[in-house]
Every structure is written in structure tokens, then in C-alpha cells.
N, C-alpha and C positions, 0 to 999 in steps of 0.2 A: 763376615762383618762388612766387607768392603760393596758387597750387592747391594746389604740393606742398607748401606748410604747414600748408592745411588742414585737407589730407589727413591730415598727419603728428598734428595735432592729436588729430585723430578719430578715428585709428587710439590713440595716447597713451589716451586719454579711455578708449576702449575694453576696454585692457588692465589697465586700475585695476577694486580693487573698485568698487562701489556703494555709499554709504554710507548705511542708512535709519539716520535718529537720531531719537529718540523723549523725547520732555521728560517725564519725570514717572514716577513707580515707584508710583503709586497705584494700585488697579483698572484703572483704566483703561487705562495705559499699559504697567501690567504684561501685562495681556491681549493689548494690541497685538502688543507684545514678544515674547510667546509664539507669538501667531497667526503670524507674521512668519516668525517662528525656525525654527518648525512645519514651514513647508512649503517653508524654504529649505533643510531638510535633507531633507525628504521627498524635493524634485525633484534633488537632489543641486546647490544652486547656491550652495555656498558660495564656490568659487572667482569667482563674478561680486558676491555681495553679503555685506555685514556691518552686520546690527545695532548699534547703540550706543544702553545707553537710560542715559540723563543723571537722578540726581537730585541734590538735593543734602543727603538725609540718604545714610547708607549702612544704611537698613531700609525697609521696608515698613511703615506700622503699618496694621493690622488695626483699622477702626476699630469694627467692631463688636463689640467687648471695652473700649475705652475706658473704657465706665460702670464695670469693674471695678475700672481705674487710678483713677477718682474717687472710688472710696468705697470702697477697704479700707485699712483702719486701718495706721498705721506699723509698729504692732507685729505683723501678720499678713503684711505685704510690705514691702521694704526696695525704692528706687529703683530694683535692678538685678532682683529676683524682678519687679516691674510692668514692668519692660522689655522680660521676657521674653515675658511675659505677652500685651503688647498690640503689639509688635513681632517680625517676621522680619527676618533680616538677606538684604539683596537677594543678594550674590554665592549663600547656600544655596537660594533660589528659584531663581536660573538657572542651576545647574550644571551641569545636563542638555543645555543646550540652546546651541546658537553665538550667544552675546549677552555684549557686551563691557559691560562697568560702568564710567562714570566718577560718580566721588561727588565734585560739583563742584556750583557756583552759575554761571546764565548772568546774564552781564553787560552784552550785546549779542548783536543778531541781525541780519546781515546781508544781506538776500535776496537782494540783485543778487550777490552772489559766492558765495550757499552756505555761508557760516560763520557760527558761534557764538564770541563770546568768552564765557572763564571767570574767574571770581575770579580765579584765581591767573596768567592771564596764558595758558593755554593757549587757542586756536585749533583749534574742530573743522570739519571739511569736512563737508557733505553733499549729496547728490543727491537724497533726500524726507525731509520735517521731519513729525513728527506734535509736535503741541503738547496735552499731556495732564497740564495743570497745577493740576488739580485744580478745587475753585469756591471760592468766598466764602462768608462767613456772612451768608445772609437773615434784616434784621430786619423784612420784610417791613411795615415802615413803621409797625410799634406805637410808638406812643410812647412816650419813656423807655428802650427797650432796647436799643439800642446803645450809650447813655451809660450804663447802670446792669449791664448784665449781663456776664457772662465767655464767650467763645468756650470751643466746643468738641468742635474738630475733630484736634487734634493730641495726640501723647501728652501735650507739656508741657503743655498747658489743662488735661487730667486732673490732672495733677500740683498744678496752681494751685485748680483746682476744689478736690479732696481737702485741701490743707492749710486753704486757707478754709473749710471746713468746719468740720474737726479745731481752727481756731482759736477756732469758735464755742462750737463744744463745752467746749472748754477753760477760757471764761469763764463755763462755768457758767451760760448763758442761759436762766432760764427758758422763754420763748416766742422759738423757733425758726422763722422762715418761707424756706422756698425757692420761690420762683416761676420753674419750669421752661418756657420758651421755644419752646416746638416739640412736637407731640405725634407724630413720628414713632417708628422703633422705637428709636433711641438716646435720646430724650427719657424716651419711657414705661419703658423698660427704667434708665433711672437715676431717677427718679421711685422707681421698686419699691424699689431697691437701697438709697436713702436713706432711704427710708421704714422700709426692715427694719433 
């Protein structure tokens, strides 16, 4: 008895899709996503596996446009024109392609059974996890700038950026000092942008 359950088991097990679920809709895991997606249509294996790639906005933001959510004026863009702007919405990135969207928050991760719990109470299954969550803000240990500076890695930090700005301005300050935190290309590139 106990063979032919295991059997039954493995044979069950068999018959189900695959489920690769992939954490995070940034580069990174958008890429995955795709690469995944790619050649599960190429080889024609859809009938054995399915994509699922988990975020919990329902966009993309493009962060290398960011600097332009921080620093154009109210009156040149309104919340929904910089939405456009500095975000893609996920489901028009994957339309092409056999990748299923849930726009959810995990709330636990299971490994001994395979599942993810969600905010709202849903329960996903998977057979391989990729965890593609993005990183943190490096304050690579300067003093003061953790406690004193603004992230800005998401649209709404652009958002916070830009009004703080705009509030500065508004007060009529004389002397103005921004001291920008990073001199990569999002750093140097919003450096220009405030500067002009």
C-alpha cells in the first residue's frame, strides 16, 4: 500500500504544472521573468511550467528617469504625467510573453512546503523561488546621512525629493544648499537637473 502511494504521489506531482515564482518586478527580476518566459515558449514547455512573477506595486519604475520626477516643476507635470514618465505598468511589459502577475505583498515564506503567504491572505505554491527584491540605500557609513538625507530609489522619494525642493524655493531662500549623496549616474544626473 504504502509503494502505491508513492507512486500515486509522484505520478500527481508530475502531472501539475511547475511553478517558477520570482519576487520582485525590478530589473532584475523582470529580466529573470523574461529569460524564463523566453525559452519556455521556445521549447514549447508550457504545458509542464508557469511563471509567476510577484510584486507588490502593479508598475515597473524605470529608475533611471527618477531624477526627472524630482525636479520638474508642478506646473510642467502633474502626479499622473511623472507617473507616466518614470513608470511602466507590469501587466503591458509582459503581454507577449506566458507570465502571470500577481500585484500583492509577501507576508511569509515557507520553504519546507513551497509556499508564500500574501497580504490579503492568498497562498502561492512553488517548485523554484527567485528572490529579486531589490537592495537598500547605501550610506556607506558617512556620517549624518542616514539621519539627515532622503532616499531615492522609488518614484515616491522623487515625489518627496521634488516637493522639498519646491518648498524651499517657495520660501524665498536666499542661499540654497543641496548636498547630493552618491555620485553615480542617478546622483550626477539629478545634481545637473537641479542645478539647471
Amino acid at each position: 500500500f504504502q509503494r502505491h502511494h508513492i507512486r500515486y504521489v509522484k505520478i500527481k506531482k508530475m502531472s501539475q504544472k511547475q511553478s517558477i515564482v520570482i519576487l520582485g518586478a525590478g530589473f532584475g527580476g523582470l529580466r529573470t521573468a523574461f529569460l524564463i518566459a523566453k525559452k519556455i515558449k521556445k521549447l514549447s514547455l508550457a504545458n509542464k511550467y508557469e511563471v509567476i512573477l510577484i510584486d507588490k506595486n502593479e508598475y515597473h519604475t524605470f529608475t533611471p528617469t527618477l531624477y526627472e520626477a524630482a525636479t520638474t516643476s508642478k506646473t510642467t507635470a502633474n502626479y499622473p504625467e511623472l507617473k507616466e514618465i518614470v513608470t511602466i505598468p507590469i501587466a503591458e511589459i509582459i503581454s507577449k510573453l506566458p507570465i502571470k502577475f500577481i500585484n500583492n505583498t509577501i507576508t511569509g515564506l515557507d520553504l519546507a512546503k513551497g509556499e508564500l503567504r500574501c497580504l490579503n491572505g492568498t497562498e502561492v505554491k512553488y517548485d523554484y523561488l527567485v528572490l529579486a527584491l531589490g537592495s537598500e540605500t547605501n550610506y556607506f557609513d558617512i556620517p549624518g546621512l542616514k539621519d539627515n538625507a532622503l532616499p531615492f530609489k522609488t518614484f515616491t522619494d522623487a515625489l518627496i525629493i521634488r516637493n522639498r525642493i519646491l518648498n524651499f524655493v517657495s520660501e524665498d531662500k536666499k542661499m540654497l544648499k543641496i548636498v547630493i549623496g552618491g555620485a553615480g549616474s542617478t546622483g550626477v544626473e539629478l545634481a545637473g537637473e537641479i542645478q539647471e
